[in-house]
C-alpha positions in Angstrom: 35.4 5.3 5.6 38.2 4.7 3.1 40.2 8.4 3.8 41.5 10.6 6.7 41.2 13.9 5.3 42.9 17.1 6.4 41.9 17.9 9.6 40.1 15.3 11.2 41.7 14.9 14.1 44.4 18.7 14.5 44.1 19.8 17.5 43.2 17.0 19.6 45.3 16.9 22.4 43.8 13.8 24.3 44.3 11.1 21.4 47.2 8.5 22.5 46.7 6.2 19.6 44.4 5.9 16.9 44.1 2.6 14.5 42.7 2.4 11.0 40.2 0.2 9.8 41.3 -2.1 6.6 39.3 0.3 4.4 41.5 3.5 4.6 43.6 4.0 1.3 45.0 7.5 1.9 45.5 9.7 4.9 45.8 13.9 4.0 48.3 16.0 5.2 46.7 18.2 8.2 44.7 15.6 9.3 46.8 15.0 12.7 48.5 18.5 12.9 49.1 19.0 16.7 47.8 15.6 18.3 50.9 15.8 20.4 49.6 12.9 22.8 49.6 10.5 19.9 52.1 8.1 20.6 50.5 5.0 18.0 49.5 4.8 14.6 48.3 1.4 13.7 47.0 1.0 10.3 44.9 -2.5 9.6 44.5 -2.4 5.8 45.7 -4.8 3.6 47.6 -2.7 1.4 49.9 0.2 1.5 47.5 3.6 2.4 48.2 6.8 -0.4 50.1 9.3 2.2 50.6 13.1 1.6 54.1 14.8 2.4 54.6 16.0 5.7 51.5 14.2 7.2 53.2 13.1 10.6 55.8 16.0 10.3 53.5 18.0 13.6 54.1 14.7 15.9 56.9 13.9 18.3 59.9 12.3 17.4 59.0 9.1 19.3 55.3 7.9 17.9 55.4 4.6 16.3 53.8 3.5 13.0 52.5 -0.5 13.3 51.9 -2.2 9.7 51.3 -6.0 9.5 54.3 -7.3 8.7 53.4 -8.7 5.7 53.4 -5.0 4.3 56.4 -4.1 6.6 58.9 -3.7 3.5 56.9 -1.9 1.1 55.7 0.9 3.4 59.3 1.1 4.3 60.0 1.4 0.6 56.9 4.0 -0.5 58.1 7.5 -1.2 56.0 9.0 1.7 56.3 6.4 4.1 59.7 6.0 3.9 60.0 9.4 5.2 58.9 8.1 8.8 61.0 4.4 8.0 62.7 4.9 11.7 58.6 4.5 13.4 57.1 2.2 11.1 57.5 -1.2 12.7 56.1 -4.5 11.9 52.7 -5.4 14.1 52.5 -9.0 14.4 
């Protein structure tokens, strides 16, 4: 799997955090509309993942992004990313 598309996981009300594997370069808009349990992201890759606008904008306030923190600054940098800059923290 190297993309989340829209929709794979809307809806699910159960999911409290999700991590993705090293392959996954982009993650669609729509594809976590409504998990409102998710509380962690935690992406694995070792390079910044394609993200569309608004992709995270369904979530609460208070989820948290985790990026190794060799990638820390340039996810906090991306166009997209930067968007969510205040939950993306460094996973060590």
């Amino acid at each position: 799997i190297t993309a989340i598309s829209g929709g794979a996981f809307s809806g699910n009300q159960t999911i409290e955090s999700i991590t993705f594997g090293k392959n996954i370069t982009k993650i669609s808009a729509g594809s976590l509309d409504s998990c409102t349990s998710l509380q962690s992201i935690i992406l694995t890759s070792d390079s910044v993942a394609s993200l569309d606008a608004g992709t995270f904008d369904s979530l609460s306030n208070d989820f948290v992004i985790k990026v190794k923190a060799s990638l820390f600054d340039d996810y906090k940098k991306d166009v997209y990313w930067s968007l969510y800059g205040e939950q993306i923290v460094a996973d060590e």
